[in-house]
C-alpha positions in Angstrom: 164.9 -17.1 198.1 165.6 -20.2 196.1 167.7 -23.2 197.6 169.8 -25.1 196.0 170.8 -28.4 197.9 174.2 -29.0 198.4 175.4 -32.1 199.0 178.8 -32.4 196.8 177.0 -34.5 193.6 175.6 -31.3 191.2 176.1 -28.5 189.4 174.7 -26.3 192.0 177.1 -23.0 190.8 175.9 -23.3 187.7 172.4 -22.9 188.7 173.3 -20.5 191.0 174.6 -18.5 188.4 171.3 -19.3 185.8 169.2 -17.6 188.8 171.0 -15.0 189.4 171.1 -14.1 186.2 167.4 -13.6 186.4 167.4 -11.5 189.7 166.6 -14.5 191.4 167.9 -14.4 195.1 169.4 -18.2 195.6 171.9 -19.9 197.8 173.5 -23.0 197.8 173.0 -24.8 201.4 172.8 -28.0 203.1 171.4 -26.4 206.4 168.2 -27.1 207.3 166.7 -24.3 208.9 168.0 -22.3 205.4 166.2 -24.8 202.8 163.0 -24.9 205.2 163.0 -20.9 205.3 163.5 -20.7 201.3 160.2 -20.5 199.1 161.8 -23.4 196.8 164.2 -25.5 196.8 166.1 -27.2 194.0 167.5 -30.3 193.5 170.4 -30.8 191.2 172.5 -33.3 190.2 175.4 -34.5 187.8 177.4 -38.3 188.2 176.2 -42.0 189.1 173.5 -42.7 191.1 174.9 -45.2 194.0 177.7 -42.2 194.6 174.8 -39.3 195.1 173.1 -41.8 197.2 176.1 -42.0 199.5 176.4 -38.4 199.7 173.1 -37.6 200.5 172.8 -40.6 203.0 176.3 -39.1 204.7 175.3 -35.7 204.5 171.8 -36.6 206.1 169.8 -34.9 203.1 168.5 -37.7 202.1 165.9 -37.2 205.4 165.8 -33.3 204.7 164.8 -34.1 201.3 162.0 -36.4 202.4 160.6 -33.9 205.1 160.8 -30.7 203.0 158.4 -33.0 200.4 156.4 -34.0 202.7 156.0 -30.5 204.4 154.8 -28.7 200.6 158.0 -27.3 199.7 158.0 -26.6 196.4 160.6 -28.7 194.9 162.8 -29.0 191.2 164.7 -32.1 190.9 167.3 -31.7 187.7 168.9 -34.3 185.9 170.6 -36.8 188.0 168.2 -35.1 191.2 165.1 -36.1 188.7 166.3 -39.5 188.8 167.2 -40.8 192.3 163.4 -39.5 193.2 162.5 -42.4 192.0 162.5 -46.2 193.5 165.5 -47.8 192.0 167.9 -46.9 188.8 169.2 -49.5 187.0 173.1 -48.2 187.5 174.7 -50.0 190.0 171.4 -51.3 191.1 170.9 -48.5 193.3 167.9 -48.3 195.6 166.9 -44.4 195.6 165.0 -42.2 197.5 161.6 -44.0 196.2 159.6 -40.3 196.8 157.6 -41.5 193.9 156.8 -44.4 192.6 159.2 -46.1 189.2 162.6 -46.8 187.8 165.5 -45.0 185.7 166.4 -47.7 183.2 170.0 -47.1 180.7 169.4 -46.3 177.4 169.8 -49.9 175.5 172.7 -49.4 172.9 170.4 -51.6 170.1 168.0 -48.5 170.0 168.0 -46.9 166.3 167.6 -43.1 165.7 165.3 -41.6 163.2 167.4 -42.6 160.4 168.1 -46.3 161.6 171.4 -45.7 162.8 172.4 -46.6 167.0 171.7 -44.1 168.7 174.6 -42.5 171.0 174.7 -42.6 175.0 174.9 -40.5 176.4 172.2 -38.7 175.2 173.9 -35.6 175.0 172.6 -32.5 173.0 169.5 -30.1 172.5 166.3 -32.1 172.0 162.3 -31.2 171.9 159.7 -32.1 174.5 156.4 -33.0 173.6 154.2 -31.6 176.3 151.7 -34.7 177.6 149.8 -32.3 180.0 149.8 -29.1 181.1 152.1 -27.7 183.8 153.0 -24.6 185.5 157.0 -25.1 184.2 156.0 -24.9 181.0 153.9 -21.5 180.5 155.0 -19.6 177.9 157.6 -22.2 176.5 157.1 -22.6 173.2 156.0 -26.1 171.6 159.2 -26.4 169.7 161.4 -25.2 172.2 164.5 -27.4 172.4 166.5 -28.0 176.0 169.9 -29.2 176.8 170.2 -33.3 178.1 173.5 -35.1 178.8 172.3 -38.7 180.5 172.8 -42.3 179.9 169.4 -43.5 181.9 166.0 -42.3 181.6 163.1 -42.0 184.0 160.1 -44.4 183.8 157.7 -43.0 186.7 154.0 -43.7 187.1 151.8 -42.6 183.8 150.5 -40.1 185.7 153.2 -38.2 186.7 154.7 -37.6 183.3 154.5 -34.0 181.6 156.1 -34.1 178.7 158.7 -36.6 176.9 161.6 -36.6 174.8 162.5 -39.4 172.1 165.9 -40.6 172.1 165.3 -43.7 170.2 162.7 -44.8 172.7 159.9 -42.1 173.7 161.6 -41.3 177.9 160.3 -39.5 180.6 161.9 -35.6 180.8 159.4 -33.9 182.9 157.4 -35.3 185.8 155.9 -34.5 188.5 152.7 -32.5 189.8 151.8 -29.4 191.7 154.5 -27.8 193.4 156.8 -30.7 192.7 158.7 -30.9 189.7 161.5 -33.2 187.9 163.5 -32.8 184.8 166.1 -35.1 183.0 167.6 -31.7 180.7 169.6 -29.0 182.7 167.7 -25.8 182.7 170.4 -23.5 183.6 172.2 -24.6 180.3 169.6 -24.7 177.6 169.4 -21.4 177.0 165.9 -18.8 176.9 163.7 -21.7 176.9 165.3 -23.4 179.9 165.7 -19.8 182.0 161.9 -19.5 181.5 161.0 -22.7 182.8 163.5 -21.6 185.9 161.7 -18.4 186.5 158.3 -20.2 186.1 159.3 -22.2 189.1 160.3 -19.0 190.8 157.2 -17.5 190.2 155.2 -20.4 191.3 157.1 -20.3 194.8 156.6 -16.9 195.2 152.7 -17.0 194.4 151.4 -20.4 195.5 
């Protein structure tokens, strides 16, 4: 079974609803003994980053998060759950849960798009990835596959921990990560075959590791 946390800052139905949809058995919980029993958990997340901090801090997930890492779970952070993995985000100055090393920064509004023009935050549409290594989440995903983002900050973690990026004008951070532990800025359970794969990918990988 996949978890999804709960801890009242995601779009945890909607994933819910992507894996079932697969025959994926999933549950939304914030009990530990549930997310420490489940083969993977993951880790969503829609809103600012000092308010999901409070919520996880409140509902104590914040240490459940930390120990499930540190125990091997395998883990999918999404969206606003890839970015408070990180050190620090640049809204509200928030310090996050710093499980890997870098910063999300805000889009800077003097950033041109492909045809010169300011680009719009959010970043809110389909866009490409361009694939920077190669990872389990992204097996038989094709190249020009396009997924679905809605975000006004970007991740900048550690070179070595990006997968793949997306250019909105600047070239960001929209998979990092490593075995067994994954991030992603778009929301899988909304972009459509592509993203659905890359879900039952990390299914697969929980199941078989």
């Amino acid at each position: 079974m996949i978890a999804i946390l709960d801890y009242e800052a995601g779009n945890q139905t909607s994933v819910r609803r992507a894996l079932e949809g697969l025959g994926i058995p999933a549950a939304i919980t914030r009990n530990p003994e549930e997310l420490g029993a489940a083969t993977g958990v993951i880790f969503p997340g829609v809103g600012a980053a000092g308010q999901a901090m409070g919520m996880l801090q409140r509902t104590g997930m914040d240490a459940v998060l930390r120990t499930l890492i540190a125990d091997g779970k395998p883990l999918l952070g999404v969206c606003l759950g890839c970015q408070i993995m990180l050190e620090r985000s640049e809204e509200n100055n928030t310090p996050t849960l710093g499980i890997e090393k870098g910063i999300c920064r805000r889009f800077d509004p003097a950033l041109k798009d492909e045809e010169g023009q300011p680009i719009i935050i959010p970043h809110m549409g389909w866009n490409s990835l361009q694939a920077k290594q190669k990872s389990t989440l992204l097996e038989g995903i094709h190249p020009a596959a396009e997924f679905y983002f809605v975000h006004s900050y970007y991740t900048e973690p550690a070179p070595e921990l990006v997968i793949a990026t997306t250019t909105h004008g600047v070239e960001f951070c929209s998979i990092y990560g490593r075995e067994g532990f994954w991030a992603v800025q778009f929301h899988p359970e909304k972009s459509g075959a592509a993203g659905l794969r890359l879900l039952r990918n990390f299914y697969t990988y929980t199941e078989t590791r």
